[in-house]
N, C-alpha and C positions, 0 to 999 in steps of 0.2 A: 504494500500500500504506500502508493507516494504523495505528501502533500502538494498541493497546488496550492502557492501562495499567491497569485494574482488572481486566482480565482477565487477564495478562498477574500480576498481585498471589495471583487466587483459583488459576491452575493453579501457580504456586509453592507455595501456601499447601498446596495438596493433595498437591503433588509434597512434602511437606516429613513432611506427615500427622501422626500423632502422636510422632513427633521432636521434641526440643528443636532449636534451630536450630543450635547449638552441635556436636548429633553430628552430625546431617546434614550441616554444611558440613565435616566433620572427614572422617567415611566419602568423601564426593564432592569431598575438596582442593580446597574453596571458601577463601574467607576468610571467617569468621565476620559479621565487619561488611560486608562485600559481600550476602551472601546476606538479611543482618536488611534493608538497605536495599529489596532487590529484592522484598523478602516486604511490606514494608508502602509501599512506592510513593517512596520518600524518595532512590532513586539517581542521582544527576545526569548521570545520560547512561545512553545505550542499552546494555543488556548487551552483550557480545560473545558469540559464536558461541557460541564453546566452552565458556561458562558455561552456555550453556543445553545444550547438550549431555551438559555433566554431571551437568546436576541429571536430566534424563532419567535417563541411564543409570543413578541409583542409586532409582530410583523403577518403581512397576508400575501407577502410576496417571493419570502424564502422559506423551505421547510426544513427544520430539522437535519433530515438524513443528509441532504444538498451540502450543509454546512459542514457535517460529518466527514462525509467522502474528500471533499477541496481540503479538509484540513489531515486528512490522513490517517485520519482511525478506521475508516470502512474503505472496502473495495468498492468500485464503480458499480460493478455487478447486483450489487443490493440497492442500488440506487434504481435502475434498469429493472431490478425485480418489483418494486414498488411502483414505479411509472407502469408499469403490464398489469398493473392489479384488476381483476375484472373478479366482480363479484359469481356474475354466471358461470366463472370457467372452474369448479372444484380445484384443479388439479392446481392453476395459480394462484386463487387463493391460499390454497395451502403451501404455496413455495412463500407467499408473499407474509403470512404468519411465521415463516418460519425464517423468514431474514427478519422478522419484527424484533423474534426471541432470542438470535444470537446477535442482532444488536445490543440488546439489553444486558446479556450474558457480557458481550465484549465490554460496556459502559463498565458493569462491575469489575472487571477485572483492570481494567485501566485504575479506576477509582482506588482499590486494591493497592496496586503498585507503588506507586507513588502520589497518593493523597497528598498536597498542598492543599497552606492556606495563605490569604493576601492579607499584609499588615498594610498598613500608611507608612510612609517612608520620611524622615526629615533631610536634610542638609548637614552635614555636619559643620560648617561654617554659618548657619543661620542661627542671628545671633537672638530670635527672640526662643528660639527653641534651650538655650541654655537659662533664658530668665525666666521664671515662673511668671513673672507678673505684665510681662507682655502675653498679647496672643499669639500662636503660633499656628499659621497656615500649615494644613496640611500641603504636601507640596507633590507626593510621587506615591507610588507602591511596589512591592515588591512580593515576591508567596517564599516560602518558606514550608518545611515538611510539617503537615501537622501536628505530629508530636510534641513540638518544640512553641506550637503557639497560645497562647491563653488570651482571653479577652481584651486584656489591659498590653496587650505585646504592641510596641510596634519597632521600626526600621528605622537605624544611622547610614547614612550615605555619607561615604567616608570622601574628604575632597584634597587626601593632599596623602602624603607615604611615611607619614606621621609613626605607624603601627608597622613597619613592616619587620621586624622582629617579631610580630605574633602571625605573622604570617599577613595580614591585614597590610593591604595598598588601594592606593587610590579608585575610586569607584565601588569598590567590595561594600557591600550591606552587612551589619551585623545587627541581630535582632536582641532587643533589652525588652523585658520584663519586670518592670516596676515591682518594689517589693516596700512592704510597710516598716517590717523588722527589720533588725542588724544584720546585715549580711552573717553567713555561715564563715568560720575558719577557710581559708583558701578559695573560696570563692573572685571570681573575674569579675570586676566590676566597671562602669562604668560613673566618672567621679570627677568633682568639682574641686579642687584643693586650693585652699586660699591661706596662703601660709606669705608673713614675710611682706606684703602687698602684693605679691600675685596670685595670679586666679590660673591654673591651670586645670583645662581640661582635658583629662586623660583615661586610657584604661590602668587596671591595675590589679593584682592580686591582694586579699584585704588579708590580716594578719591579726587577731583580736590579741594584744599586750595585758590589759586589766581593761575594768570598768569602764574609764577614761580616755588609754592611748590606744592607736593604734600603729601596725606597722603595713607600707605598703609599697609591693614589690613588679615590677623592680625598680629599686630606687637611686638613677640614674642623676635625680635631681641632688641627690643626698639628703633629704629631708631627716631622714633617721626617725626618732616615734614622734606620732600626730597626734594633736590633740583631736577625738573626734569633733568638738565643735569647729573645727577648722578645713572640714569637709564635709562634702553634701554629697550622699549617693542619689545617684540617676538612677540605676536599675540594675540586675543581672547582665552580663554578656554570655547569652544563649547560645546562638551560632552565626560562625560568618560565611556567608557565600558570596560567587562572583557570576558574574553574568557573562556570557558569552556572546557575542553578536553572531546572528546566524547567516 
């Protein structure tokens, strides 16, 4: 099964029709930026299932399987079985239930596989996302394996080679997990350190000293123990991934 991406481009474009892309992905709880991508060929990986299923369902002009096939999960042939469907002819009806059923079968097994889920993504240089007390536009998205996401998760879009000792470089997403309590012993954190009159924000391994101090590594700055009031945890650093252009 090979994807068609220009075709896969023109039944979006159609499924989209005279909508701005903005209401269309608002009516069919797309994301905005997900959808512009898919529409002009620009998204770095394969839709998921159920993105195309939505854009179906809120359209009368592309179906489903259409979108299926141009993206690569279904052979042509099941498309061609469903266009022959004739209720009078038993024999195609029953081929045509039965490309119904191993699509379905296929949808689960896909899902199976590798299950993602899409966070919100920030900037890592977007300077209201570091202040609590500004707002902070959502800016981008990104998915991430399910396992790894909770409600409250969302994505740093790294914008410089800051991290690449943790393997972390420019563009790389890493997914934080906001947490209420003290971070665990050894835990990766992502953290605000204002020691000294600077404010650095960085990752770190957190080290609990006593009640009070903490130690945190690796400590390239020489800070030596911190007072915890002299940092502010962002979140867990869950996982980082990179994106590929296809």
């Amino acid at each position: 099964m090979k994807k068609d991406k220009v075709k896969l481009m023109n039944l979006v474009s159609r499924a989209i029709g005279d909508k701005s892309v903005t209401k269309f992905a608002k009516e069919a709880d797309i994301h905005r930026s997900y959808l512009s991508k898919l529409k002009n060929g620009s998204l770095e990986f394969d839709p998921k299932p159920d993105i195309l299923e939505k854009i179906a369902e809120n359209n009368d002009k592309v179906r489903y399987i259409e979108l299926m096939v141009a993206a690569g999960y279904l052979d042509e042939k099941y498309l061609l079985v469903m266009d022959n469907d004739d209720e009078e002819q038993d024999e195609e009806k029953k081929d045509t239930q039965g490309a119904k059923g191993l699509l379905s079968t296929y949808l689960e097994q896909v899902e199976k596989k590798n299950p993602r889920e899409m966070v919100t993504s920030y900037n890592y240089n977007n300077e209201a996302f570091w202040d609590e007390k500004q707002e902070c536009v959502k800016e981008d998205y990104f998915t991430f394996p399910e396992g790894y996401v909770t409600d409250s998760s969302y994505a740093l879009k790294m914008t410089n080679n800051k991290f690449k000792d943790w393997g972390i470089i420019r563009d790389d997403y890493i997914l934080i997990r906001p947490i209420n309590d003290e971070p665990e012993n050894g835990s990766t954190i992502l953290v605000i350190i204002r020691k000294g009159g600077d404010c650095n924000r960085t990752i770190k391994r957190y080290y609990i000293i006593n009640k009070d101090k903490v130690r945190l590594e690796p400590d390239v700055e020489n800070y030596g123990e911190i007072d915890k009031s002299e940092i502010e945890v962002k979140g867990l650093v869950i996982y980082a991934a990179r994106q590929y252009i296809k």
